[in-house]
C-alpha positions in Angstrom: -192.4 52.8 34.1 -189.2 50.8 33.5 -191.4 47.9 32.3 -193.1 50.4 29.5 -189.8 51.8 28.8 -188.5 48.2 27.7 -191.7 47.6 25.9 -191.2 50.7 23.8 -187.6 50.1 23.5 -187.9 46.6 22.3 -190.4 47.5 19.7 -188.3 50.2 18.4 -185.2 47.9 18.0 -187.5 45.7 16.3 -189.1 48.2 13.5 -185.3 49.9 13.2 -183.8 46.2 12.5 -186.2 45.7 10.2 -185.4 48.5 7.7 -182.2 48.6 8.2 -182.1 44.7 6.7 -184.2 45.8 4.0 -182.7 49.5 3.0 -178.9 47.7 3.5 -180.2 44.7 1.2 -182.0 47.3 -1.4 -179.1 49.2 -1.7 -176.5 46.3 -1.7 -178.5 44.6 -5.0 -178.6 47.5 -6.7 -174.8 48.6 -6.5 -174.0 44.9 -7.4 -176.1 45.7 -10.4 -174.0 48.7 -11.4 -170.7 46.4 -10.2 -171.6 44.0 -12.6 -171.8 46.3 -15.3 -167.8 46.0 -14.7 -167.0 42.8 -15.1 -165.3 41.8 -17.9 -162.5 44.8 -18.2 -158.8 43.9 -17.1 -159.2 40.9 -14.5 -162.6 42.1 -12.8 -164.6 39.3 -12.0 -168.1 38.3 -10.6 -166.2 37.3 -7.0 -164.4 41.4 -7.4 -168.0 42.6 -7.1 -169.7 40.5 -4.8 -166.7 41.6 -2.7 -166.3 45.1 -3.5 -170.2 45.2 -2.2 -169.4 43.6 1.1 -166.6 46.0 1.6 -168.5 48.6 1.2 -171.7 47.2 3.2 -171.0 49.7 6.4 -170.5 52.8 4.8 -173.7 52.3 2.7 -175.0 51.0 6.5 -174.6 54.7 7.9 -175.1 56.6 4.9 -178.8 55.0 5.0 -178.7 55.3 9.3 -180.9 58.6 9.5 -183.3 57.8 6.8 -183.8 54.1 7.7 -183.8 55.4 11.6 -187.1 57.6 10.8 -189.0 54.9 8.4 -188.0 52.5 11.9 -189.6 54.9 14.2 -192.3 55.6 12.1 -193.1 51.6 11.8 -192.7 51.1 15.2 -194.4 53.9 16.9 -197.2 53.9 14.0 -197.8 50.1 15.0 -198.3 51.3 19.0 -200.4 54.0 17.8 -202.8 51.8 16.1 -203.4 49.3 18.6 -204.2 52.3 21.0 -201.2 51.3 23.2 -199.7 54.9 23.3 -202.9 56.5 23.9 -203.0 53.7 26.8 -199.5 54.9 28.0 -200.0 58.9 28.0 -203.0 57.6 30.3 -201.0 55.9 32.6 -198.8 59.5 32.6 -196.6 58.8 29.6 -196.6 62.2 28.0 -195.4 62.8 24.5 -192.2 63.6 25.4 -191.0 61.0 28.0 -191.7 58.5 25.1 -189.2 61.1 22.9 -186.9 60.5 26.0 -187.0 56.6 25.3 -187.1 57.0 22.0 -183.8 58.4 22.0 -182.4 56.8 24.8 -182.7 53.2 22.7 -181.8 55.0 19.7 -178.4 55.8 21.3 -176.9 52.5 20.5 -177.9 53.1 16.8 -176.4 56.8 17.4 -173.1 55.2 19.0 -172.7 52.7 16.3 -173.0 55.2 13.8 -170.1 56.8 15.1 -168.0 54.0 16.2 -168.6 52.3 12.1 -167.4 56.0 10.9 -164.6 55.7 13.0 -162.9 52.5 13.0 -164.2 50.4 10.5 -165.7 52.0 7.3 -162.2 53.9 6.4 -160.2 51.2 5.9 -162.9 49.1 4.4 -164.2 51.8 1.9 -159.9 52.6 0.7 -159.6 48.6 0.4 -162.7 48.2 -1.7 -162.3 51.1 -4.3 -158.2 50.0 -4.1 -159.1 46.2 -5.2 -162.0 47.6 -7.7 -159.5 49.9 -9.5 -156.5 47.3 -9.4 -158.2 45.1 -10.8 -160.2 46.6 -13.8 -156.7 49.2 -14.7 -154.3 46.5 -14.0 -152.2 49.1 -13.0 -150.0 47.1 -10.4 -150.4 44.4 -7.5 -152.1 44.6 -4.3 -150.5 42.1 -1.6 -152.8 41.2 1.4 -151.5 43.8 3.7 -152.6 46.5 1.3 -149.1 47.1 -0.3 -149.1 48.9 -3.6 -146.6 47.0 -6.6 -145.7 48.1 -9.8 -143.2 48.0 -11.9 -141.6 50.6 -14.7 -138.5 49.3 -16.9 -136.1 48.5 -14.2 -137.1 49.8 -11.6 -139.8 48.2 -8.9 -142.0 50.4 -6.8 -144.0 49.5 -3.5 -146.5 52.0 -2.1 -148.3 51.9 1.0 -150.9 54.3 1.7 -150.7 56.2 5.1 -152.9 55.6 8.2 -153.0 59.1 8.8 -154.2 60.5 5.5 -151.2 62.7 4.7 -150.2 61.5 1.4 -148.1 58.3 1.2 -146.2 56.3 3.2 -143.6 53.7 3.2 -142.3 54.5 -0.1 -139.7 52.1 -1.5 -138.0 52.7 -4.7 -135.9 49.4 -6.3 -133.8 50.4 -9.1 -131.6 47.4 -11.6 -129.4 47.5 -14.5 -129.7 45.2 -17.7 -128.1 42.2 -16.2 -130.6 42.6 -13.1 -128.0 44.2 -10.7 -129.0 46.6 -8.0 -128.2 50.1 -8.8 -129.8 52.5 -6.4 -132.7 51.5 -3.4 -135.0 54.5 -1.9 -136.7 55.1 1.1 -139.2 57.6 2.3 -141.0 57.5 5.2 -143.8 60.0 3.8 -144.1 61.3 0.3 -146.1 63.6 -1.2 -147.1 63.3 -5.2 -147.4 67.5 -6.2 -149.7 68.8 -8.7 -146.9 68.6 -11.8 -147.0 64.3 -10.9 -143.2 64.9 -9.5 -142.7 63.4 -5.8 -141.2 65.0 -2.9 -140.2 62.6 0.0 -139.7 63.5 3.5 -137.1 61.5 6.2 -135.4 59.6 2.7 -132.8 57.2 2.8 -130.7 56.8 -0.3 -128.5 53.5 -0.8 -126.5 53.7 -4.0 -125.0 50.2 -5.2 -121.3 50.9 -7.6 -118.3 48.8 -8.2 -116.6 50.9 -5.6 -119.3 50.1 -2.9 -121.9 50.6 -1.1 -123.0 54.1 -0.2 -125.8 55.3 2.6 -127.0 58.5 2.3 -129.7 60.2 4.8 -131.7 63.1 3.9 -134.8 65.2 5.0 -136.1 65.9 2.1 -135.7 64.7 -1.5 -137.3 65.1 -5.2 -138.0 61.7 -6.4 -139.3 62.3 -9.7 -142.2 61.0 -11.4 -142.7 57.7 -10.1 -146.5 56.7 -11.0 -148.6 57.0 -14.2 -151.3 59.2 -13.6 -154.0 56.3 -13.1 -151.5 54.7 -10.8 -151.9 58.1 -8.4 -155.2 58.2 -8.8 -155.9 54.8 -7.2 -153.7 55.7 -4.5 -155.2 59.2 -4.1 -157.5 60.1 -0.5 -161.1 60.2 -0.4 -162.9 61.2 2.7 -164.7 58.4 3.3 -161.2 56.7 3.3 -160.5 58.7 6.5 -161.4 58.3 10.2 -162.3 61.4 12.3 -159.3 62.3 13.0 -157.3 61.3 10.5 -159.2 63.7 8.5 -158.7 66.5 11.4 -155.4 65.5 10.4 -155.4 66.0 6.7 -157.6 69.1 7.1 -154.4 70.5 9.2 -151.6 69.3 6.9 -153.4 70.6 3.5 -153.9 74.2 5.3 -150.3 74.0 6.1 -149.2 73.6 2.3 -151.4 76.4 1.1 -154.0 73.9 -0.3 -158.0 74.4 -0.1 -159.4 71.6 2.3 -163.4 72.9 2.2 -164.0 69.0 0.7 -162.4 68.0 3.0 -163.9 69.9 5.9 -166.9 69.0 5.1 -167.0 65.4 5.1 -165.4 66.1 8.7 -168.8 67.9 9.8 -170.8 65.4 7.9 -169.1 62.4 9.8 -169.5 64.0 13.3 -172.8 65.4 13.1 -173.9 61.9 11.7 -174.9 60.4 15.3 -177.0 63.9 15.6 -178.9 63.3 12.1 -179.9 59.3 13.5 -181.0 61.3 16.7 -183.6 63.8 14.9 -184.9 61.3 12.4 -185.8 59.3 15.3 -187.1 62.2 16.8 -189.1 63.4 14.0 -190.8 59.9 13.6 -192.7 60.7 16.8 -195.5 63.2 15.0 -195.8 60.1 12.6 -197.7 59.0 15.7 -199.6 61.3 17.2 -202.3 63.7 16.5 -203.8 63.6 13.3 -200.9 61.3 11.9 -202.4 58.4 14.1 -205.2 58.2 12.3 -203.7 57.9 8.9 -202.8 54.1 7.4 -199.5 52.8 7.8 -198.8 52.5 4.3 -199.5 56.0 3.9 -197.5 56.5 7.1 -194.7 55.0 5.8 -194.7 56.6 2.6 -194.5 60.2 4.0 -191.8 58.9 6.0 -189.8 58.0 3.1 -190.4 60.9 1.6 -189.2 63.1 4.6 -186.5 60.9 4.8 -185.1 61.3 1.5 -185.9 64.9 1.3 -183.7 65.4 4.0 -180.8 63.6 3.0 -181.0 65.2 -0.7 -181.2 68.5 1.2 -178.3 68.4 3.2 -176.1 66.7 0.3 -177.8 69.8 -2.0 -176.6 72.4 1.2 -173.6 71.1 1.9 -172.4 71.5 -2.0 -173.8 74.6 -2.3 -171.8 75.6 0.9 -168.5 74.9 -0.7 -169.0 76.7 -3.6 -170.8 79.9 -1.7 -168.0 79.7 0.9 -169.9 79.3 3.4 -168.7 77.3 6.9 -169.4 73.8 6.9 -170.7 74.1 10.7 -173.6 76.1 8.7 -174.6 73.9 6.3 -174.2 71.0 8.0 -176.3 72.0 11.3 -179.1 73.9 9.6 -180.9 70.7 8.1 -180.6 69.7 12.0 -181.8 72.7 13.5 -185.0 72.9 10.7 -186.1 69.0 11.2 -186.0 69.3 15.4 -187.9 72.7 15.6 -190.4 71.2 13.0 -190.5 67.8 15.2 -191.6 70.2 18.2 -193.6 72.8 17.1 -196.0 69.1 15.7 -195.3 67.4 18.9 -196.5 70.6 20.8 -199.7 71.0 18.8 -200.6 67.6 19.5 -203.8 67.7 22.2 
């Protein structure tokens, strides 16, 4: 049994590697297309793209996990089922679902990755990529390797750097000179947040005021700063979810119900990203009837292409639920889990009709 289970397992890894190298490239070209479109306005170049692309390469990696997880099973379990080497396997006391066991026992490194990508390394990829992008076409300010946000605005020279926990800015530094390039006033705040009237309200500020007389040092909790961006300067510092980690964006979720503010987006994406794992697991699941029953006799390009069309079915359905959610009011948990729900009961009640 453990030497079927590897067999199965290897050929699974192999049909799932396979689409994900061609969905990933697919998708890759054709956003460098519409990059490319770009290049040309402010200082965004062909390199800005190619980049911009490869930053993003992970997030589109899990965004296509579920669909390119069932067109993988349905490859790799349609190739068994054509060489007769399932039917060989339930013979030898395989049933149907011990190979949905294996099935999803090697599709939980996939599952684990998913979540792992969504966790630690998408984030921070997906805020540097559209940070660069917008930089770079507005020319709205500098970006220093270690992600710190310059501009400048008469005399007076701002540095931004977005927070690691999603709750508005952080490490706000405000240099302020006269005419003859004298410093006048220099503020600190350890978190800011930019209000809906563009005014900015920093939190834990230190306030060091530069006169003939002296020096003064003044310490406060809380401070209005003024407007201290353009409004296309905000917006390429504002939050995205896909800019957040799990819980960072637990995090956000809790600091925007605090101030009074509606975080449904945002609770959302926060379902979305969890339940990801859970959508690789019943694509892979549902690829099973792909091989089994009256599906095993069909070709595998006609196997493949009502794969695809599951696939993508599904994932405009729960995009199309999930929006619809948000403006019905409904709980995320709902719309999120009901696309689940729907594809596993359908994956058994064909897996249980088949002889």
């Amino acid at each position: 049994m453990k030497i079927l289970t590897r067999y199965i397992s290897v050929r699974l890894a192999v049909g799932w590697l396979l689409v994900f190298l061609i969905m990933t490239a697919l998708f890759s070209f054709l956003e460098l297309v519409s990059q490319l479109d770009d290049v040309g306005e402010g200082s965004y170049q062909v390199k800005d793209a190619f980049l911009y692309v490869a930053y993003t390469l992970p997030g589109r990696v899990i965004s296509l996990a579920a669909v390119s997880s069932l067109l993988g099973g349905v490859i790799a379990l349609g190739t068994l089922a054509n060489s007769d080497e399932l039917l060989a396997m339930r013979s030898c006391g395989f049933s149907v679902f011990k190979i949905a066991r294996v099935v999803l026992y090697a599709g939980s490194v996939i599952m684990l990755g998913v979540l792992l990508l969504a966790q630690f390394v998408v984030p921070s990829l997906e805020q540097q990529a559209k940070i660069n992008r917008e930089l770079a076409i507005s020319g709205e300010g500098v970006l220093l390797s270690k992600g710190s946000f310059w501009t400048r605005d008469n005399n007076r020279y701002i540095n931004v750097r977005s927070s690691s926990s999603g709750a508005g800015l952080a490490d706000v530094s405000v240099y302020e000179f006269d005419e003859q390039g004298k410093p006048v006033k220099c503020i600190t705040s350890a978190e800011t947040e930019i209000l809906k009237n563009g005014e900015w309200h920093g939190r834990d500020v230190r306030q060091i005021t530069f006169s003939n007389t002296g020096i003064s040092d003044d310490l406060r909790p809380s401070m209005e700063m003024g407007v201290l961006l353009k409004r296309k300067q905000a917006e390429i510092l504002s939050i995205t979810p896909d800019m957040l980690s799990l819980d960072k964006l637990y995090q956000y979720i809790q600091l925007l119900q605090q101030r009074g503010q509606n975080a449904d987006q945002y609770r959302l994406a926060l379902w979305q990203k969890t339940t990801l794992p859970l959508k690789v697991g019943a694509m892979m699941f549902f690829s099973l009837p792909f091989a089994f029953g009256r599906a095993r006799e069909a070709n595998p390009g006609r196997r493949v292409t009502l794969g695809a069309i599951v696939g993508i079915s599904y994932y405009y359905f729960d995009q199309a639920l999930g929006f619809t959610g948000l403006l019905l009011g409904l709980h995320p948990a709902v719309t999120t889990l009901l696309p689940l729900a729907i594809i596993v009961l359908l994956a058994n009640w064909l897996l249980f009709r088949v002889p």
